[in-house]
Structure formats: C-alpha cells, structure tokens
N, C-alpha and C positions, 0 to 999 in steps of 0.2 A: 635189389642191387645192394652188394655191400657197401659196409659207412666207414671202414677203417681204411688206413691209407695204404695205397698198393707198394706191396714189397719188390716185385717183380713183373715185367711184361714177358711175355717169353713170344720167339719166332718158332714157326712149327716152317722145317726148311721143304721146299716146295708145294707148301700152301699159297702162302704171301711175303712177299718182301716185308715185312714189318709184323710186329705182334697180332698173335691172335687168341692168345687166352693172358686175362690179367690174374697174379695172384697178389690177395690183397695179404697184410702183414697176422690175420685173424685166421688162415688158411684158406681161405672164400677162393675158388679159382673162379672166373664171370668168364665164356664163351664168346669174344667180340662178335661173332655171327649172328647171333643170337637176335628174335624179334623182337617188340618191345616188352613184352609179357615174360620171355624168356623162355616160352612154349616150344619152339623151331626156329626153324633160321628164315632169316630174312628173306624176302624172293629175289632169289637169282643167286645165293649166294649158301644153296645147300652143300654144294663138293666143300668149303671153307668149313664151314659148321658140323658137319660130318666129322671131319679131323679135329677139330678142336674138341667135339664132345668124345670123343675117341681118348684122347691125350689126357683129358681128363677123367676119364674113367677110371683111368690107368692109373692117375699119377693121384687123385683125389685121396683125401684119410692119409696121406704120409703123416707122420708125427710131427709135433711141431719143432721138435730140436732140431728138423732137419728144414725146416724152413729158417728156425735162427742161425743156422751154419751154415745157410748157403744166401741169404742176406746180408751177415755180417761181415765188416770187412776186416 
C-alpha cells in the first residue's frame, strides 16, 4: 500500500456511487476492490475491480506535472 498522502479519490461513474481507485500524491493509483494482498478483487466484488484495474491501466505512468496540475488549486 502506498505511504504518501492521497491526492485524489476518483469516482468511476456506473461503478459506485463513491470512489474506487485512490491516487496518492507520489503517482501510486491503489484499486479499492482490491484484496488484501492486492492479488484480485475481493469476493463478490470482481465487476468493481475489473473497472478500476481497467482505469488504471489506462491512466497509470501519466507524468507527474499532470498530477500536479490537476491537484493544484
């Protein structure tokens, strides 16, 4: 698990009503689905973790200017 402080929660919209991947301020994106190990998703809660590992695939390695530009207010 990352040790830095999270930058961002992000909603993935018709996932969950609320955040499902955190990104911390170091670039770290964490999977909330995710089991304790971080191996797969939790049981009962593969459709959730499917999308977020997805989301982050995609979005994973952006640069970090672009994480400071879109934290910073």
């Amino acid at each position: 698990m990352a040790t830095s402080p999270i930058a961002m929660l992000i909603e993935l919209q018709g996932v969950y009503d609320g955040w499902s991947v955190a990104l911390y301020e170091d670039g770290t994106m964490v999977n909330r689905w995710a089991n304790e190990n971080g191996t797969g998703p939790q049981p009962g809660l593969e459709r959730r973790w499917a999308a977020a590992e997805e989301y982050i695939s995609i979005h994973d390695g952006v640069p970090d200017e672009y994480y400071q530009a879109a934290t910073s207010e």
